[in-house]
SETORFI-579109 format. One record per residue (C-alpha): residue number from 1; x negated, y, z; residue in one letter. Coordinates in Angstrom, 2 decimals. Each point is the difference from the previous one (the first is absolute). Layout:
BEGIN
+-----+---------+---------+---------+---+
|   k |    east |   north |      up | r |
+-----+---------+---------+---------+---+
| NUM |       X |       Y |       Z | A |
...
+-----+---------+---------+---------+---+
END
This chain:
BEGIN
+-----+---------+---------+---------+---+
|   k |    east |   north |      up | r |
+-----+---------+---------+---------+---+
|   1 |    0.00 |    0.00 |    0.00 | X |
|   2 |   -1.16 |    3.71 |   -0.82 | X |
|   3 |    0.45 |    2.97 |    1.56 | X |
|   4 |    0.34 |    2.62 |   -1.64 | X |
|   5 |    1.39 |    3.93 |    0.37 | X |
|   6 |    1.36 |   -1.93 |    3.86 | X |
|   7 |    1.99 |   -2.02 |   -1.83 | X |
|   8 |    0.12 |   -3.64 |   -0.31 | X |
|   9 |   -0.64 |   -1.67 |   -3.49 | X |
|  10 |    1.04 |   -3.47 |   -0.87 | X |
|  11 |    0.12 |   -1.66 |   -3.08 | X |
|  12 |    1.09 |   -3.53 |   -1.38 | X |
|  13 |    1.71 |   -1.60 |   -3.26 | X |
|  14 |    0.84 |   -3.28 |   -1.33 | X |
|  15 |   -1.69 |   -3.21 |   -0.48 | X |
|  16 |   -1.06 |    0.30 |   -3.53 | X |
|  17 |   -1.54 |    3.91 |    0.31 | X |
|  18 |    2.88 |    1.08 |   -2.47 | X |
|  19 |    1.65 |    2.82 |    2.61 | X |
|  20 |   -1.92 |    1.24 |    2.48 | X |
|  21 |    1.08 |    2.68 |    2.36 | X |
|  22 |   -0.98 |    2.75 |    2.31 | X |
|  23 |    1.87 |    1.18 |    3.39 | X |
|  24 |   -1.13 |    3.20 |    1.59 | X |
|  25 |    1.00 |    0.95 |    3.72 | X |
|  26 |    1.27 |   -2.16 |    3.02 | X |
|  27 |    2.55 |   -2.82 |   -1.39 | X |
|  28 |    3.22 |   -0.62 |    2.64 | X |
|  29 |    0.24 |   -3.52 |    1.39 | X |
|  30 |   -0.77 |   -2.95 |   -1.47 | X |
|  31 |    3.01 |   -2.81 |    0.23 | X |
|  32 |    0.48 |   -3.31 |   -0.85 | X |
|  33 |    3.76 |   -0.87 |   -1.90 | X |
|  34 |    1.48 |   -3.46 |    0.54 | X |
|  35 |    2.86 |    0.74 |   -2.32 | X |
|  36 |    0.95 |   -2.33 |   -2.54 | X |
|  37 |   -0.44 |    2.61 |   -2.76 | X |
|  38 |   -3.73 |    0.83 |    1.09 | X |
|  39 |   -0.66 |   -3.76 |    0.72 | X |
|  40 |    1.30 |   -0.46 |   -3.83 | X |
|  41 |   -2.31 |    2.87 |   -1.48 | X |
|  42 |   -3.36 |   -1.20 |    2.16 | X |
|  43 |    0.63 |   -3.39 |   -0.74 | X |
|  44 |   -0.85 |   -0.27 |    3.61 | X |
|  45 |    1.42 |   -0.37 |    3.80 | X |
|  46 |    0.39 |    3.32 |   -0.03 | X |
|  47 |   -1.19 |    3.58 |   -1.17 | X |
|  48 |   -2.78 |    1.71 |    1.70 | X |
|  49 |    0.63 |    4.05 |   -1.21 | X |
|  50 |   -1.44 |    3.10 |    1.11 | X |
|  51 |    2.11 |    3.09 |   -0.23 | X |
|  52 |   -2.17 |    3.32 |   -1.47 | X |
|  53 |    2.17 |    1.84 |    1.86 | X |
|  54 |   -1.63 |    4.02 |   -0.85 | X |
|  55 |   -3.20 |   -1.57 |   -1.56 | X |
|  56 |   -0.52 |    0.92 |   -3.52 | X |
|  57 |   -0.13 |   -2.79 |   -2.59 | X |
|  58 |   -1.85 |   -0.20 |   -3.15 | X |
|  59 |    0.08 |   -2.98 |   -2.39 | X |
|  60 |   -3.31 |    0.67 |   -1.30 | X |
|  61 |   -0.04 |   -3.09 |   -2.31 | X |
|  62 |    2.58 |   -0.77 |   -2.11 | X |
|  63 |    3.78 |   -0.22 |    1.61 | X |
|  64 |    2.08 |   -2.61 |    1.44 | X |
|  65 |    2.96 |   -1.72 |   -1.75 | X |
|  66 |    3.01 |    0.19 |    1.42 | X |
|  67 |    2.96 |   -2.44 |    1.01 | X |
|  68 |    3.25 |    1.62 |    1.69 | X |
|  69 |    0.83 |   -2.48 |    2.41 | X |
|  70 |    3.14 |    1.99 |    1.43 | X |
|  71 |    2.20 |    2.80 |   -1.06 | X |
|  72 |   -2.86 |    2.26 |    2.66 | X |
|  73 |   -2.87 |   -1.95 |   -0.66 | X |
|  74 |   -2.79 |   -0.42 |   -2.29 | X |
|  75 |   -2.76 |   -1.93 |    0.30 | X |
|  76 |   -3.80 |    0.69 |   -1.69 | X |
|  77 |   -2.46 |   -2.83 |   -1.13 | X |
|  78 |   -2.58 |   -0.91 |   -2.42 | X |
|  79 |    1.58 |   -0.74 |   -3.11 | X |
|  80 |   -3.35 |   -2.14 |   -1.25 | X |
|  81 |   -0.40 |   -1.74 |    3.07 | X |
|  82 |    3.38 |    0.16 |    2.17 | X |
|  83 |   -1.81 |    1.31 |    3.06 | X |
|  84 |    2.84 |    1.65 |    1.98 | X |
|  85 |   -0.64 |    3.45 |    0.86 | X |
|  86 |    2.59 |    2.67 |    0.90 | X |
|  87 |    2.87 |    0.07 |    1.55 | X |
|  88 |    1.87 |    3.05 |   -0.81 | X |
|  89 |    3.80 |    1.62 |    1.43 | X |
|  90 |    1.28 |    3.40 |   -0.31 | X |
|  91 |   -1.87 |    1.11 |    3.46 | X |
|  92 |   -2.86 |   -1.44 |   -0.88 | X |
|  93 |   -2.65 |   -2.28 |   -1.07 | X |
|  94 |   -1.99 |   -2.62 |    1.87 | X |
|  95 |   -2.79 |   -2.03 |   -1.95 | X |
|  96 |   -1.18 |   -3.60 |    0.72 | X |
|  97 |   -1.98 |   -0.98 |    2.63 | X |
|  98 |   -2.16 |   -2.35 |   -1.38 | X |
|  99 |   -0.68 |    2.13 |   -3.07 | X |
| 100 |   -2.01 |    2.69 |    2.02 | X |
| 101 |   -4.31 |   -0.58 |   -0.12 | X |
| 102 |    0.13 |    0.03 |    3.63 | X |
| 103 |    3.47 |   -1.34 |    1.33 | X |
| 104 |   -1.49 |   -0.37 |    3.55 | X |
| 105 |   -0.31 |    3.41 |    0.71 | X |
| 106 |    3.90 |   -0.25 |   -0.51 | X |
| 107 |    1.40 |   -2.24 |    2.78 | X |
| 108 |    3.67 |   -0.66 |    0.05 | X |
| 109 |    2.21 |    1.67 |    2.86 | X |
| 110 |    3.61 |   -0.95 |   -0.70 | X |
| 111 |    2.45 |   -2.59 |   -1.81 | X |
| 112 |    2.85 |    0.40 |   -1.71 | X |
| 113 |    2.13 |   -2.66 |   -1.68 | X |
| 114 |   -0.40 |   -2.51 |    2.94 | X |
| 115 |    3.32 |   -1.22 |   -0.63 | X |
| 116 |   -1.69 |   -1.90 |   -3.21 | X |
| 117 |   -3.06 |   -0.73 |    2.33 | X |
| 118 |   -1.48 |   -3.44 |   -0.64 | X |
| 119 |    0.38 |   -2.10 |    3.58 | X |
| 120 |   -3.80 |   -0.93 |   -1.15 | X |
| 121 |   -1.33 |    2.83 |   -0.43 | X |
| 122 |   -0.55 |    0.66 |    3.91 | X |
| 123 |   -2.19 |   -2.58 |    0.19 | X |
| 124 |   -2.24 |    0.43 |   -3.39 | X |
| 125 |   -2.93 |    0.42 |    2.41 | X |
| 126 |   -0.28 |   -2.92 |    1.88 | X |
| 127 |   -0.38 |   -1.87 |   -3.33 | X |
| 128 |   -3.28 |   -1.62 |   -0.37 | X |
| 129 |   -2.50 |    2.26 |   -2.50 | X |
| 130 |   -2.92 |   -0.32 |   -2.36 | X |
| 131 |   -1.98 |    2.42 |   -1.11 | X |
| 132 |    0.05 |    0.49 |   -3.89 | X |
| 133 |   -2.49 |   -2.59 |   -1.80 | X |
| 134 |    1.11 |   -2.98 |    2.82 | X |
| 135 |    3.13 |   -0.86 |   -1.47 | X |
| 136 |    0.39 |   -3.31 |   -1.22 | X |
| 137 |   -1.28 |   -0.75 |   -3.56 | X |
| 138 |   -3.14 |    1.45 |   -2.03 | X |
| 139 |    1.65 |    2.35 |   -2.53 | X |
| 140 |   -0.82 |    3.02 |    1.89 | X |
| 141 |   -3.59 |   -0.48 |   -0.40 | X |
| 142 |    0.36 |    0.76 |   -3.93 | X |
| 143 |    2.31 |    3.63 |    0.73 | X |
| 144 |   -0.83 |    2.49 |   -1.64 | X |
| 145 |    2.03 |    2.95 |    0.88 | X |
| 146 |    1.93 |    2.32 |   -2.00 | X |
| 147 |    1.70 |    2.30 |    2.61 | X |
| 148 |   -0.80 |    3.43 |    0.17 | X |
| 149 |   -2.76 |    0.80 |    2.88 | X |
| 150 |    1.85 |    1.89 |    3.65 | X |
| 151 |   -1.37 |    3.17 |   -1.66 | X |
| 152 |    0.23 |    2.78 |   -2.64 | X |
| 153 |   -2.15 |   -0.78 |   -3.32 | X |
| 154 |   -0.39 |    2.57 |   -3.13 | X |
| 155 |    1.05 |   -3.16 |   -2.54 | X |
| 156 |    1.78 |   -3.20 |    0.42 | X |
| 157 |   -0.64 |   -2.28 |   -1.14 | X |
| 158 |   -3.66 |    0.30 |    0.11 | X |
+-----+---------+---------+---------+---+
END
């Protein structure tokens, strides 16, 4: 993360490098939605979202593709590689979690949707783990990634 003029600079974009964006100033909270409509559009348990609240946002990389999910709702993702990215209502706009360089620096503080919640889901970290590279089977050893690196480049892809 930069600093720069006292505000906070944070930037992200979607697995393929194809949109990249920008978000200037403090963002508002970051959430996690266990609605059935985000769990749909993450292809996930549930949507991790953080709201920009008064930041500014620049797409400085190309521009999402959009899918209106609800008569109030759009949502933004990669149209070459499906990497959900916005999710955007008439009071504002809150971009994906995940899709940030550094989502860490972004923990969640609320839920919403936990009527949808997954009874699982509580327990997701008592599951046993492996680190990446100790999962069963050799294919891993023979990646070689095309994701877009957890920061800004001039060109992509190189």
């Amino acid at each position: 993360m930069d600093q720069v003029a006292d505000h906070q600079v944070r930037t992200g974009g979607c697995q393929c490098g194809a949109v990249r964006f920008r978000l200037e100033g403090a963002p508002d909270a970051a959430s996690i939605c266990h609605c059935r409509m985000c769990q749909k559009a993450f292809g996930g348990y549930f949507a991790p979202l953080v709201e920009i609240g008064g930041a500014r946002l620049e797409w400085t990389r190309g521009a999402p593709a959009y899918f209106q999910s609800s008569n109030v709702v759009r949502r933004g993702f990669c149209a070459a590689c499906g990497t959900p990215l916005s999710y955007e209502w008439p009071d504002g706009i809150a971009l994906a979690h995940g899709a940030f360089d550094d989502p860490a620096a972004l923990p969640p503080s609320i839920q919403y949707g936990t009527e949808s919640k997954l009874p699982f889901t509580d327990h997701l970290a008592a599951l046993p783990g492996r680190p990446t590279g100790q999962e069963p089977g050799s294919y891993l050893a023979r990646v070689v990634s095309r994701q877009h690196p957890d920061h800004d480049t001039a060109e992509w892809p190189p």
